[in-house]
C-alpha positions in Angstrom: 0.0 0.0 0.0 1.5 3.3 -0.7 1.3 6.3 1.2 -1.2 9.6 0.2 2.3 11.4 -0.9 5.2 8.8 -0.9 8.9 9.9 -2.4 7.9 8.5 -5.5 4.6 10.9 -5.7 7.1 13.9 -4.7 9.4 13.0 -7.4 6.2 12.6 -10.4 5.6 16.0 -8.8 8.8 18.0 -9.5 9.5 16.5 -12.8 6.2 17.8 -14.5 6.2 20.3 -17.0 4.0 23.3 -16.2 1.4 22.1 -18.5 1.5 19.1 -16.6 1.5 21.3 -13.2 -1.3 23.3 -14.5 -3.3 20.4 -15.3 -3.2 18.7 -11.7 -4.0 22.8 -10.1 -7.2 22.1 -12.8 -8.1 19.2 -11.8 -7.6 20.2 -7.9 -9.8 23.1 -8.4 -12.6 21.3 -10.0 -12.4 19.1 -6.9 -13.1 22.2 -4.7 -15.5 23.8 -7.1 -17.6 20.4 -7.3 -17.7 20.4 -3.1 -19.0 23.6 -3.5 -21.5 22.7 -6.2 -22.6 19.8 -4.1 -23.3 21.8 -0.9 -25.2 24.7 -3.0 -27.5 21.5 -4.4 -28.1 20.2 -1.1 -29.3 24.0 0.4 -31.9 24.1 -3.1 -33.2 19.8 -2.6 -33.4 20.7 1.1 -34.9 24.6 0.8 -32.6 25.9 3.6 -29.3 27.8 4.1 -28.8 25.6 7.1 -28.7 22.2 5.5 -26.5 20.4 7.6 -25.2 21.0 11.5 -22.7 19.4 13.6 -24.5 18.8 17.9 -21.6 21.0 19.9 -23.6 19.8 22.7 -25.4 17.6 24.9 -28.4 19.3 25.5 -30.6 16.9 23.0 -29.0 13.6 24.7 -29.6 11.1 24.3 -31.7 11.5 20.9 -28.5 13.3 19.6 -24.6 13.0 20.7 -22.0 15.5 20.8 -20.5 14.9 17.3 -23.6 13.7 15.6 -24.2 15.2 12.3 -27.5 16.4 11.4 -29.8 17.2 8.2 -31.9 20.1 8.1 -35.0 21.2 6.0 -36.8 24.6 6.5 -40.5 23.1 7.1 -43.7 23.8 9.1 -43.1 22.5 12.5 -45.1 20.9 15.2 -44.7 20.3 18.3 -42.4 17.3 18.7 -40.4 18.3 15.9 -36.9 19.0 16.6 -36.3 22.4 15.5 -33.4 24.7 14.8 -33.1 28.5 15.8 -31.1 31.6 15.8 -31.8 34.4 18.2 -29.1 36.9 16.9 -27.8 36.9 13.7 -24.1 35.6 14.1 -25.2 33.4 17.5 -24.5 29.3 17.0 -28.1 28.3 16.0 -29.2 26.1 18.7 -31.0 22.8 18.1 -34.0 21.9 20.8 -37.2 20.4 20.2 -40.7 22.0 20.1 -42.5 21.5 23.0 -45.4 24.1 22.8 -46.9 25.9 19.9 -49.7 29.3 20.5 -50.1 30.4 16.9 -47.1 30.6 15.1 -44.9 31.3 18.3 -42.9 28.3 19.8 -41.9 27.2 23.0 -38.4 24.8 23.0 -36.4 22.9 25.2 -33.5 20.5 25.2 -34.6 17.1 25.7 -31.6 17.0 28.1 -32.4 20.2 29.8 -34.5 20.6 32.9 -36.0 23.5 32.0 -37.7 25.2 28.7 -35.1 27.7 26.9 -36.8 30.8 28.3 -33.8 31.4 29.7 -32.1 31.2 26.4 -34.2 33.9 24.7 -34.0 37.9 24.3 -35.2 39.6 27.4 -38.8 39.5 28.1 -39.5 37.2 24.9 -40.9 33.9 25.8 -41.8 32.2 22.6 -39.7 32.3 19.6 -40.5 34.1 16.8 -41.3 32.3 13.4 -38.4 34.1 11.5 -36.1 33.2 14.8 -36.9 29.3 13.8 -34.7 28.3 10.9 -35.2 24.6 9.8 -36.3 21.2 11.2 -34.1 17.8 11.4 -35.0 15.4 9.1 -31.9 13.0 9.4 -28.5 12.3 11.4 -25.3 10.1 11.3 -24.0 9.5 14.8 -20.4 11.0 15.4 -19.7 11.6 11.9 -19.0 15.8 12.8 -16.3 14.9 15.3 -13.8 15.9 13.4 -15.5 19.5 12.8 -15.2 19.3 16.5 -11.5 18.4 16.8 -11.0 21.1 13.7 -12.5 23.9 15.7 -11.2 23.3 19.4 -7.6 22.3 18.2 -6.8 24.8 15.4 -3.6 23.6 14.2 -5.3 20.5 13.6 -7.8 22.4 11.1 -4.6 23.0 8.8 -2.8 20.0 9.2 -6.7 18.4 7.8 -6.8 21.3 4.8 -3.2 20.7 3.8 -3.2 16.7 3.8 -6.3 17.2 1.7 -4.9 19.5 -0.8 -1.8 17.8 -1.2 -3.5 14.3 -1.3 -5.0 16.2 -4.6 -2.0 17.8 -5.9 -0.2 14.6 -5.8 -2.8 12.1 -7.2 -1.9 11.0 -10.4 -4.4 10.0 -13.6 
């Protein structure tokens, strides 16, 4: 088995012509731009900007782990449904289920929590909002965000992940 970027890889690398060169930046680029493409299709199929979240927490335990990757889709909730909402505009949107619905206002709370998520709201609000609740969960792989996790609470791990990545690209040969 050989390595993502073994001496011989390293070698191909520096003996290729710039055409060559330009070909594998190409070909690296359409990688990144068909990620892209990919993620843009899943917010149109799934009609949210919020498409897919990584749990931070344990607040929805034991329905949902810390690390636990979860699909999203902008929907009429209910209560039951677990929902997704953002009180400020750059906050962490939190994910709790719907516990109480009066109209269109709802009333949440973490299935792990004690209490509702009054406490969680803008002062002297004590329903959310409909434009404060952005999308419902529809699916979820179990510990599949860890690494976002590691990535985000260990930075120089974030780059050490980018620059395998790229170079695993650069170096793969056709």
């Amino acid at each position: 088995m050989d390595l993502p970027f073994s001496t011989k890889d390293i070698r191909a690398f520096t003996r290729m012509g710039p055409r060559q060169m330009l070909k594998q930046f190409v070909n690296a680029s359409y990688s990144v731009i068909g990620y892209y493409m990919i993620f843009k299709l899943l917010s149109l199929i799934l009609n949210n900007d919020y498409h897919i979240a990584v749990v931070i927490s344990e607040s929805m335990s034991p329905g949902f782990e810390r690390g636990d990757i979860i699909w999203l889709r902008k929907k009429t909730h209910g209560v039951g449904d677990i929902t997704v909402f953002q009180l400020y505009k750059n906050a962490i949107p939190i994910v709790h289920r719907c516990i109480k619905k009066i109209g269109t206002r709802t009333l949440t709370k973490g299935d792990n929590n004690l209490v509702d998520d009054v406490g969680l709201y803008r002062p002297n609000q004590y329903y959310l909002a409909p434009e404060d609740v952005k999308s419902c969960v529809v699916a979820f792989v179990p510990y599949f965000g860890m690494m976002s996790i590691w990535a985000s609470t260990i930075p120089a791990l974030k780059y050490i992940m980018s620059s395998i990545i790229g170079l695993s690209v650069l170096f793969t040969r056709e």
